[in-house]
Backbone as CSV, one residue per row, in Angstrom:
resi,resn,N_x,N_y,N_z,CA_x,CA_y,CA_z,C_x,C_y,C_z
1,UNK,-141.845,-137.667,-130.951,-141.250,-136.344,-131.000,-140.064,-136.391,-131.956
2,UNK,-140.013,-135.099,-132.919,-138.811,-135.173,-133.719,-137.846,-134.932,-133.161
3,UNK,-136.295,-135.343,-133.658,-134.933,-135.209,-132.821,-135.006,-133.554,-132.769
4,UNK,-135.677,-132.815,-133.948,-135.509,-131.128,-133.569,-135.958,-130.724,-132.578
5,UNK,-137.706,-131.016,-132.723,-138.056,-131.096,-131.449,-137.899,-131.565,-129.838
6,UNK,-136.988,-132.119,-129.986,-136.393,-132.764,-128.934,-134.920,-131.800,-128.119
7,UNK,-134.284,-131.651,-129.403,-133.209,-130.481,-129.499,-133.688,-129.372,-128.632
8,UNK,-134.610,-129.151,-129.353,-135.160,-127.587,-128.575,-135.535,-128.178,-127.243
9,UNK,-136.396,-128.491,-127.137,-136.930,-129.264,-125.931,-135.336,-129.244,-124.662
10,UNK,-134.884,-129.803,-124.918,-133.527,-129.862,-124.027,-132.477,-128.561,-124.545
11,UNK,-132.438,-127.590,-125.060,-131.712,-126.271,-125.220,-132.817,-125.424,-124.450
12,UNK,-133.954,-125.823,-124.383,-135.003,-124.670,-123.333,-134.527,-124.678,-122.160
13,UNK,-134.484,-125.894,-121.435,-133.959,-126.260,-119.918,-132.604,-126.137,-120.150
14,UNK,-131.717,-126.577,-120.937,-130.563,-125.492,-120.355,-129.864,-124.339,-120.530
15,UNK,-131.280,-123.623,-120.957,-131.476,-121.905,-121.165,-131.726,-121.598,-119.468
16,UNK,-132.780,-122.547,-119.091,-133.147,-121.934,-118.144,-132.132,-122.081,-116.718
17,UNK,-132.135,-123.702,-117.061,-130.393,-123.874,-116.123,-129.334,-122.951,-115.921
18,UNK,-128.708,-122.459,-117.201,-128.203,-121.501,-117.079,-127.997,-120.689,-116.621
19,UNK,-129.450,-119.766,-117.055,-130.050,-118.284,-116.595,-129.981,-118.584,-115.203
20,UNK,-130.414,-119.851,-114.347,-130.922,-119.886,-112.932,-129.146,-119.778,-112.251
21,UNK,-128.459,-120.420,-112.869,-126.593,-120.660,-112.428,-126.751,-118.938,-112.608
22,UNK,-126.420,-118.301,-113.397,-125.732,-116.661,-113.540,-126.787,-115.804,-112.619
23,UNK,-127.666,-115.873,-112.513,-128.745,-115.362,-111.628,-128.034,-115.213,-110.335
24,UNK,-127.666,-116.151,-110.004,-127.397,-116.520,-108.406,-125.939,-116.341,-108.547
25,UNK,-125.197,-116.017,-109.197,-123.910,-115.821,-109.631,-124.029,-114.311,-109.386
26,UNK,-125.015,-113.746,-109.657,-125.296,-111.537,-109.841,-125.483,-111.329,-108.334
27,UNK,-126.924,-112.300,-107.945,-127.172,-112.172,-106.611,-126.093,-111.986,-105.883
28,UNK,-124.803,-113.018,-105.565,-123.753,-113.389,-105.143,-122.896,-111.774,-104.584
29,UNK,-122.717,-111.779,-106.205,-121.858,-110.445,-106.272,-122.739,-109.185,-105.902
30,UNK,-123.592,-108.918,-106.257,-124.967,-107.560,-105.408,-124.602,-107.953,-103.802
31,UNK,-124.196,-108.921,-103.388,-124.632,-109.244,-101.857,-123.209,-109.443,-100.968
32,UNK,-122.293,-108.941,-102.178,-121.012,-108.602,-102.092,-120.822,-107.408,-102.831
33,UNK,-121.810,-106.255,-102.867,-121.393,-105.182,-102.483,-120.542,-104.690,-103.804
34,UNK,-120.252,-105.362,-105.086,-119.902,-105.015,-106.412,-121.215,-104.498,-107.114
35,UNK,-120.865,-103.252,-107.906,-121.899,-102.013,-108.242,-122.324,-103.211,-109.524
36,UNK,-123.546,-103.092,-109.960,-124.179,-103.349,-111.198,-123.006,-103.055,-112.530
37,UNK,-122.862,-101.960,-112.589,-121.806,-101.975,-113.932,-120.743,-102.561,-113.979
38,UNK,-120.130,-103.103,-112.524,-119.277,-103.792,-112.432,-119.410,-105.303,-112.609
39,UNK,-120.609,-105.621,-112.123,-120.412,-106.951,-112.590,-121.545,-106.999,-114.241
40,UNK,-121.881,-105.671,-114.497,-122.589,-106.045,-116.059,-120.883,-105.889,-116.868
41,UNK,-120.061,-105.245,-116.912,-118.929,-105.435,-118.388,-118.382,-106.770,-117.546
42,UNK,-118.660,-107.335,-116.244,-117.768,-108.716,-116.610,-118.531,-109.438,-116.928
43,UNK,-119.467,-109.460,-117.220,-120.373,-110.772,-117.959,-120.324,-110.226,-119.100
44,UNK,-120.327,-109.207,-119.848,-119.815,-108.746,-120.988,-118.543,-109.270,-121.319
45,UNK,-117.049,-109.427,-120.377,-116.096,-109.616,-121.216,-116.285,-111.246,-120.707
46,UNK,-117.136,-111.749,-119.984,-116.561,-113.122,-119.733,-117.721,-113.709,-121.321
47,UNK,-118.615,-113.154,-121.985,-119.429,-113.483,-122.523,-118.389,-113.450,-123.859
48,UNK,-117.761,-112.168,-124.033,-116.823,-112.176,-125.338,-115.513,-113.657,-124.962
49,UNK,-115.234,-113.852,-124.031,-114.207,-114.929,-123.882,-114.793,-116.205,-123.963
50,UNK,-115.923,-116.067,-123.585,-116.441,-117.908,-123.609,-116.760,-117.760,-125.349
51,UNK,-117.482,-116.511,-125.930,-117.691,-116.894,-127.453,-116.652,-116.813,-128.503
52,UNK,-115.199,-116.434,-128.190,-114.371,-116.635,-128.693,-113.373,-117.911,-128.875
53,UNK,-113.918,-118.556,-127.629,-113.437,-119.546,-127.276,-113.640,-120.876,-128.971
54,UNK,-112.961,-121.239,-129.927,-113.781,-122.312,-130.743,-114.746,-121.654,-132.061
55,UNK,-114.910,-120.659,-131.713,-116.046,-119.874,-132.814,-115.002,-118.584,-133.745
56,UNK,-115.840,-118.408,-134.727,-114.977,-117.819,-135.582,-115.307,-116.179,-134.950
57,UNK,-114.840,-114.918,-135.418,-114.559,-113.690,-134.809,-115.926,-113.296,-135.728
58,UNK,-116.726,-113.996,-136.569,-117.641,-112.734,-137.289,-118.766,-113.376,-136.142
59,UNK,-118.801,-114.535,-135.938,-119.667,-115.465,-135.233,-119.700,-114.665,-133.696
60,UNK,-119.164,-114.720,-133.409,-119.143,-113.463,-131.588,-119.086,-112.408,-131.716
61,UNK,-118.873,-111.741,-133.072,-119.107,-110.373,-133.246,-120.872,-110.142,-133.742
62,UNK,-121.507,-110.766,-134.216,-123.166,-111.390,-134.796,-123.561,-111.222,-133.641
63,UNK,-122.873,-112.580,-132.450,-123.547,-112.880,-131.535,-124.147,-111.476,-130.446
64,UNK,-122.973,-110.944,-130.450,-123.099,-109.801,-129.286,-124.012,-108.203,-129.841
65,UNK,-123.882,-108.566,-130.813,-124.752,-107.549,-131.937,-126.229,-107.459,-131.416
66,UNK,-126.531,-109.086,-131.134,-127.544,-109.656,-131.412,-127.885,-109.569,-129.765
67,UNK,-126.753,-109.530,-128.863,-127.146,-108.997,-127.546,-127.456,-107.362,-127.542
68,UNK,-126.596,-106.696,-127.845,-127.130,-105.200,-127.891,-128.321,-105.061,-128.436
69,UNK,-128.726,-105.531,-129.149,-129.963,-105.197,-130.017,-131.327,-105.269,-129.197
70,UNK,-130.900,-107.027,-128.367,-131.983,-107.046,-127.284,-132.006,-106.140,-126.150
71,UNK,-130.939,-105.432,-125.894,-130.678,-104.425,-124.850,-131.618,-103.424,-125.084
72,UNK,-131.270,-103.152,-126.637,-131.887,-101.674,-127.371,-133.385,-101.703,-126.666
73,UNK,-133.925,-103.374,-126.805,-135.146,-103.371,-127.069,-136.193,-103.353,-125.770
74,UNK,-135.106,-104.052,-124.618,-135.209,-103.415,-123.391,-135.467,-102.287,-122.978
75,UNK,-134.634,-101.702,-123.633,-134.222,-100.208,-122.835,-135.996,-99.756,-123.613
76,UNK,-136.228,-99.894,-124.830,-137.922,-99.164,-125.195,-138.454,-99.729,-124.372
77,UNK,-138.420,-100.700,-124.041,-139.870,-101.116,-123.341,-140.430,-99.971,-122.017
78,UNK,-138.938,-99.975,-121.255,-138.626,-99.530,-120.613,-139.228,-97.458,-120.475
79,UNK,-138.580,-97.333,-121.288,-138.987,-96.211,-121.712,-140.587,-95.958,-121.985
80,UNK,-140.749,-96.832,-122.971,-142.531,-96.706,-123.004,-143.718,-96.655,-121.745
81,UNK,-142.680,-97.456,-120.684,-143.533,-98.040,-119.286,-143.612,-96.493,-118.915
């Protein structure tokens, strides 16, 4: 296996690691009774603070672009259903 392939290989699992930690982090807060929009802008501003953290300002401004965009693309699917 190439080291890229390998790269990816281990950035998949801790995509999914991740996702499975904040998952149960939403659950948490839903089961404590904090509304959805409330805990969606704090993963919004905790998302702008961890990518500011070390990274340059066009780099977390790209990044979050690049989150709305997938939102956008949500929200059609959504719509189409």
């Amino acid at each position: 296996m190439s080291p890229e392939a390998r790269i990816a290989e281990v950035h998949v699992a801790d995509v999914a690691n991740a996702r499975d930690l904040l998952r149960r982090a939403i659950e948490t807060a839903g089961e404590q009774w904090i509304p959805a929009n409330a805990i969606a802008d704090a993963l919004i501003l905790e998302l702008i603070d961890f990518g500011s953290k070390g990274a340059p300002a066009e780099r977390v401004s790209a990044y979050l672009r690049g989150v709305a965009m997938l939102f956008d693309r949500s929200a059609a699917r959504l719509d189409a259903n």
